[in-house]
N, C-alpha and C positions, 0 to 999 in steps of 0.2 A: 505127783508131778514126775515126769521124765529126767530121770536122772542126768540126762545132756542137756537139759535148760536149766538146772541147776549149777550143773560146772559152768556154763555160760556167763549167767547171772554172776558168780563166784569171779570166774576169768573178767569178765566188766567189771567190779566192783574193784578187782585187786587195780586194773590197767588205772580205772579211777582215781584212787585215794593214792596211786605215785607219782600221776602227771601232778594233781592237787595238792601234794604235799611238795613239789619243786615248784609250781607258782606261787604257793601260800610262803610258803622259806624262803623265795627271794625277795618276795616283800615285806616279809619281816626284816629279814637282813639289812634290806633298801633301807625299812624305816630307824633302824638299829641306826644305819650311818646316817640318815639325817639327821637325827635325835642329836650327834654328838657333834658333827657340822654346823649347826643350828645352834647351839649352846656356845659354839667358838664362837663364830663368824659376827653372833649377834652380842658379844661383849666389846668392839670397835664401835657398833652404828647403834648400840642399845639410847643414845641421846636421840630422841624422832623428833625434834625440833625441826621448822621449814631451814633455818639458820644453818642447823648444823650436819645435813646431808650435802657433797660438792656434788656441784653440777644440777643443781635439783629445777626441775623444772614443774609446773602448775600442773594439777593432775583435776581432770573432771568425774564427778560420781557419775552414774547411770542407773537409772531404775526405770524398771517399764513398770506399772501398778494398773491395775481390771479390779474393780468393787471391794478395796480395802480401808475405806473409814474407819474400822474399828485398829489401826494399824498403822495407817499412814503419820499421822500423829507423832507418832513414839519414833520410827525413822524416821522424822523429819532433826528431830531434837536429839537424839543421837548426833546426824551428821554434822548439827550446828556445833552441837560441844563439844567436836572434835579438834583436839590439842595441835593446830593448825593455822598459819597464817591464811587467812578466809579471803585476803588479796589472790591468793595461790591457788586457790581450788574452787571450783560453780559445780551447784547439781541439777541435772539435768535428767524432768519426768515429763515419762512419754506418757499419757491415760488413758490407755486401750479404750476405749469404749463404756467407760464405767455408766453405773445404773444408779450408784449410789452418791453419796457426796463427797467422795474420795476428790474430784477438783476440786470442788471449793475449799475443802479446807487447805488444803494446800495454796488455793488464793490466799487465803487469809492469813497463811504462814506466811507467808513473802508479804503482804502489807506489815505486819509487825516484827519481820527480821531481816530488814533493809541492809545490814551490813553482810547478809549474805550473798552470792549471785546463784540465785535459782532462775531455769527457764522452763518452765512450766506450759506442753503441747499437747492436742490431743492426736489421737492418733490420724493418719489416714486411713490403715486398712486395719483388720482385725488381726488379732495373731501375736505372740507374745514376740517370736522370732522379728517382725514386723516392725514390731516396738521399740525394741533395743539396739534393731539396726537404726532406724529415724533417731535414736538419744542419739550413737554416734555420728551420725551425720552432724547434728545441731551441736556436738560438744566443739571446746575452741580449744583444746588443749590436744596435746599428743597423747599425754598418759591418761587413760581411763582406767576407772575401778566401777565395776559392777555388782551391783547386790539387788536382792529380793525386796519389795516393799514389806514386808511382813518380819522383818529381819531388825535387830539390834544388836552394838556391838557396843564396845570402850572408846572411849577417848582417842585413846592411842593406836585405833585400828588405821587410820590411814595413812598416819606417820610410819606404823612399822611393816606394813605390804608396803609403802613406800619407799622407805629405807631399802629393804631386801632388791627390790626391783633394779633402784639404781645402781648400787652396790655390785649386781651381779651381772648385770648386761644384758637381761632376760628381755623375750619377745613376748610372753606370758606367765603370769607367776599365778599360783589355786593357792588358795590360805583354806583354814580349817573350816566348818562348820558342824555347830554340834543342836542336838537337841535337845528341849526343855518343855516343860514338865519329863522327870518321869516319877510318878507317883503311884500309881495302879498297874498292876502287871502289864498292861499293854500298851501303856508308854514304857516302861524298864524294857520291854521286847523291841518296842521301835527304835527305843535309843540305843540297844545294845548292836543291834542289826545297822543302823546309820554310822556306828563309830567304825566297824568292823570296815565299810565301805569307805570311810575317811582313811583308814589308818590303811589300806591298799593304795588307794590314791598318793596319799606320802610316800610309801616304800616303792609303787611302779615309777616315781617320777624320779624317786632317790636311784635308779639301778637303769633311770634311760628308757624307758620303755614307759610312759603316761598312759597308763588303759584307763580313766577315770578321771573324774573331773563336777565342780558342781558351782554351777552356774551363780549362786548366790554370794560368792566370794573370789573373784577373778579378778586379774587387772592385768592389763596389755596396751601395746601399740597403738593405737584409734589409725596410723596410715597403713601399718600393718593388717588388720581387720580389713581394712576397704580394700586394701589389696586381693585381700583371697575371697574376699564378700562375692566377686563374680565366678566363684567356683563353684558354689554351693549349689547343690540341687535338692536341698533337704528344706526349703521354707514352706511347704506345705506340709511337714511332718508336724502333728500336735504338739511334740517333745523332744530336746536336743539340742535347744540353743548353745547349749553350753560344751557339749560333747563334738559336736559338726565341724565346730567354728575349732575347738584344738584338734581337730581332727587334721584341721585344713594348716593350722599350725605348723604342724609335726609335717606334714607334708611339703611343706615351702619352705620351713625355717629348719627343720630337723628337733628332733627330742631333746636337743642337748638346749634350746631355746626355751623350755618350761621347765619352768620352777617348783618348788612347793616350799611357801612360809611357815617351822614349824613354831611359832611361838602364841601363847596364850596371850598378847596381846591382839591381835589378827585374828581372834577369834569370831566368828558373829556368829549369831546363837537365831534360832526360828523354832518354830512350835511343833510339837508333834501334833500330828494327824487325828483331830477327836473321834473318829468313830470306824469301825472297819470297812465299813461303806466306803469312805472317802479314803481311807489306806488302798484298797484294795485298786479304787480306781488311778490315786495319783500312781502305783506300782504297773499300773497295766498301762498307764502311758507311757511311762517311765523305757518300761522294756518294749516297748512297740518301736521303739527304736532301731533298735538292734539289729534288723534285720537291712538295714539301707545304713548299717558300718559300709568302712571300707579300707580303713585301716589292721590289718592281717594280727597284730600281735592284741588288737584290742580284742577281735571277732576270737581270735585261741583263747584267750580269757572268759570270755563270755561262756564257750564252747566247755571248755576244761568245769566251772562251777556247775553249767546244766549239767557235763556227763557224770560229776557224782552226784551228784542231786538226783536225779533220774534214777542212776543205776540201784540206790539207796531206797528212794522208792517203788523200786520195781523188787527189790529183797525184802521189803516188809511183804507188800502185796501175796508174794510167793509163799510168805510162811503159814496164811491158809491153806496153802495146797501140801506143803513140805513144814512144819513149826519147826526144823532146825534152822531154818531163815531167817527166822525170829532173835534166835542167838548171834547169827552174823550181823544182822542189821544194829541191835545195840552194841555189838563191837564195833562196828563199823561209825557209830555215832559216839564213843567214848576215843576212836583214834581220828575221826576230825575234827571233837573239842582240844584231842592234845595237839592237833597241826594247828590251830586256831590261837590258841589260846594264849602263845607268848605275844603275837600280835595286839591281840584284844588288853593283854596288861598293861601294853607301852602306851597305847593310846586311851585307856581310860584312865594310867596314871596321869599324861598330858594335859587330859581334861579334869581331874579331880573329880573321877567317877567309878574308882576300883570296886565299889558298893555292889555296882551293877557284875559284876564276875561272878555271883553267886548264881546269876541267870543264866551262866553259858549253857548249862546241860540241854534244860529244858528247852533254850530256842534251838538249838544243836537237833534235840527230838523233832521239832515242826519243821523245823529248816529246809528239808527236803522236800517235802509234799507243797511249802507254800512255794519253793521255785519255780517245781514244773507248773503248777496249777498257774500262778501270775505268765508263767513262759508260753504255756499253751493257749493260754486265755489271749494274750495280748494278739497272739495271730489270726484270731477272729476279728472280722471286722466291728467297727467302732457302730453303735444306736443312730442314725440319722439324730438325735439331739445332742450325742455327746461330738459329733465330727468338730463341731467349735468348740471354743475353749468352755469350760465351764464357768460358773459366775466367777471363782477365783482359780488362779494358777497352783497352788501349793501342788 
């Protein structure tokens, strides 16, 4: 190999791993000061009583749900046991389309949980984004909380995104989300990699700057939303509802209007991905995204993890041609587990998952190759049968 594409490769990896190591530090730092903001703030409103928040007003759930029977169930009873006056709060499911018996039993839950108020629609058009706009249209409350139909939480999840919300004057507040099973190396990989994306989420939103966000745990404005709902030009994008819509946030209301709840009450917890089939595709809708941002400091985020990613896998690649490339590539993978890694201990302390830190190396190793691969991948257009949504959203 030509010793000038090696200094190159060298000179990109170095430019790399310093813009990377100044976004990854200020979100750790970010999440550093939530951590200890969050531990104050939530020793006054730690009572989630409907009673004991002033000002509190009825907050409506939202779930869009597409072919979840084996699921639906379990969030349903969740939201019921919710430590909440149930005068105060209705849930409202929109049923994309389903194939399965995801409606009915959800009739059925509403014949036998009459002290709840559920409104139970099907969709008009297809489309998850679709979905969740028709909940909020039909909800009657201002405040909306949205979560995934596939998703379960505590008791005390809606009291204490509730709590936070009031409390702090927010246009939008993201609460955690963590994943479960991990038992077999690739769930420990998916959990370890999903937390790493939580706990940037906390620290971007802790330091002003929200590049992240995840759709299964939100709560906001319902006249706020409708307001910027006519801005959006992203409803035929597969993926994003959740990303667009703070997008449009941050644009109307400014940064300082999103929140992040950090407490293990708030938590709601969803399943890891069974097979790499379906990892790979929910990742390639995921980042299919990306490219119709439009918000500048999310799109540098995004930019900054491909460029070491990339340039990381472009130094492995190399060390067939040159194997002292081979040396800088695993330096280069032992000095973004140490930019990484005080991160990843705040938040699997959080979550009571420090277990999984024994996995950093290893996903550190593949880290690289699966970015670009999902990165490149997603820019190719979608099969004419995946262009719709697939049977489920996960």
């Amino acid at each position: 190999m030509c010793l000038d594409v090696v200094s190159i490769l060298l000179i990109v990896l170095i430019i790399s791993v310093v813009t990377y190591l100044f976004c990854i530090g200020s979100f750790t730092f970010g999440f550093y000061r939530l951590k200890r903001t969050s531990l104050e703030m939530s020793k006054g409103i730690k009572n989630h009583s409907s009673d004991a928040v002033p000002n509190l007003k009825s907050v409506s759930i939202l779930v869009a749900a597409r072919n979840e029977e084996e699921n639906i169930k379990r969030l349903l009873q969740a939201v019921y046991n919710q430590s909440f006056n149930k005068y105060n709060m209705e849930l409202v499911i929109v049923d994309d389309h389903s194939t399965d018996d995801t409606y009915y039993i959800v009739e059925r839950f509403i014949q036998s949980h009459k002290d709840l108020k559920i409104k139970l629609v099907r969709a008009k058009e297809e489309g998850k984004k679709k979905a969740v706009s028709e909940a909020l249209h039909y909800a009657d409350n201002e405040i909306v909380l949205v979560t995934d139909a596939d998703c379960d939480f505590s008791s005390e999840w809606l009291p204490s995104m509730l709590s936070y919300f009031v409390n702090n004057d927010l246009k939008m507040l993201l609460g955690p989300v963590q994943l479960s099973p991990a038992n077999t190396l690739f769930e420990k990989l998916q959990v370890l990699e999903h937390l790493s994306l939580i706990g940037s989420t906390a620290g971007s939103v802790s330091i002003g700057m929200p590049v992240m966000c995840n759709g299964a745990n939100m709560m906001y404005c319902r006249s706020s939303a409708i307001d910027v709902e006519r801005f959006r030009t992203d409803m035929d994008i597969a993926s994003g509802d959740d990303m667009f819509l703070m997008e449009q946030f941050i644009a109307h209301y400014g940064s300082g209007s999103v929140g992040f709840l950090l407490d293990r009450d708030a938590i709601v917890r969803t399943r890891t991905m069974p097979d790499i089939k379906s990892f790979v595709r929910q990742r390639r809708r995921w980042a299919s995204k990306t490219k119709s941002y439009t918000n500048v400091k999310i799109i540098a985020t995004a930019l900054i993890v491909l460029m070491i990613c990339l340039s990381m896998a472009l130094t492995f690649l190399g060390g067939f041609l040159n194997p002292m490339l081979w040396v800088v590539y695993f330096i280069s993978v032992i000095v973004k587990s140490l930019i990484d890694y005080p991160l990843l201990s705040m938040i699997t302390s959080f979550t009571k998952q420090r277990q999984l830190l024994s996995w950093v190396l290893p996903l550190e190793c593949i880290y690289p190759f699966y970015v670009v691969i999902i990165g490149l991948s997603s820019l190719l257009p979608c099969s004419k049968r995946n262009r719709k949504y697939p049977l489920r959203w996960r």
